[in-house]
N, C-alpha and C positions, 0 to 999 in steps of 0.2 A: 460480586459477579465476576467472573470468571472470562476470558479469553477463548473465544471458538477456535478450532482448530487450524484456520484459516489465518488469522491473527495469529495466533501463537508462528505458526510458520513466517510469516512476513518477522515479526521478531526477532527470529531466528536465521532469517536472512536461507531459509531451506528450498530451494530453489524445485528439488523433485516432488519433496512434500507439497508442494503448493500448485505444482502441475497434476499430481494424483487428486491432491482434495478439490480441484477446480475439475478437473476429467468424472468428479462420480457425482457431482455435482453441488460443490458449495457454494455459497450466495456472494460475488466479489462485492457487492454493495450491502452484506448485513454488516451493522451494524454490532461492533465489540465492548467491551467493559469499560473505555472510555467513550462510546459515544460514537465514536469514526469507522466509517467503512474501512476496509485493507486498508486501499490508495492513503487515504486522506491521513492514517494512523501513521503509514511508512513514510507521505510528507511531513508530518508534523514530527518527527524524530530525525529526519533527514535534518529538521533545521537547526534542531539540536548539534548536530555534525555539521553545521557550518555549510550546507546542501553542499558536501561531499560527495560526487555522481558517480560510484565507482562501477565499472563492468555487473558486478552482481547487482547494487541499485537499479541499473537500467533494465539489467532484466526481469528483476523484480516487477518495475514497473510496467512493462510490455507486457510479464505474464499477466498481468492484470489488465490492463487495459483489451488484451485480447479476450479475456473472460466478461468482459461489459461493465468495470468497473467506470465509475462516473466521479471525474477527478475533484468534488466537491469537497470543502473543508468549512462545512458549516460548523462555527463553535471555534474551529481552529486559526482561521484568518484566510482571507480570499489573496493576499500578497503573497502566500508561504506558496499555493497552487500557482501561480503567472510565476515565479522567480523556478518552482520546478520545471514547469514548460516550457522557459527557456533555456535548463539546462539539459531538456533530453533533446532538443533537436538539433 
């Protein structure tokens, strides 16, 4: 299975792309080819980088969060969500 379009952008770190597919209406909490909403997929690579916060990550993460993304990492680890939380505020 495959990466929705949505997922593929967070990937890609595509910051317009992910403003357009969130504006026509993609889901920020479906669910992608491994299992994790956007959020939860972007943290769980984030920790791969050593939760690297860079300008794009956070706004990564904002664009989604304003799209009603739900910062859950069920399957991923609830410490990977609380260690990003404290690194975007």
């Amino acid at each position: 299975m495959a990466d929705d379009p949505l997922h593929e952008a967070v990937r890609r770190a595509d910051l317009a792309a992910m403003r357009a597919l969130i504006a026509h209406g993609a889901d920020a909490n479906a669910l992608g080819a491994q299992g994790l909403p956007p959020l939860a997929y972007l943290l769980h690579h984030m920790n791969w980088l050593g939760f690297v916060l860079t300008d794009d990550m956070r706004e990564l993460i904002l664009i989604l969060a304003q799209a009603g993304a739900r910062p859950s990492l069920k399957g991923a680890g609830e410490l990977a969500t609380a260690e990003a939380r404290a690194n975007v505020a």
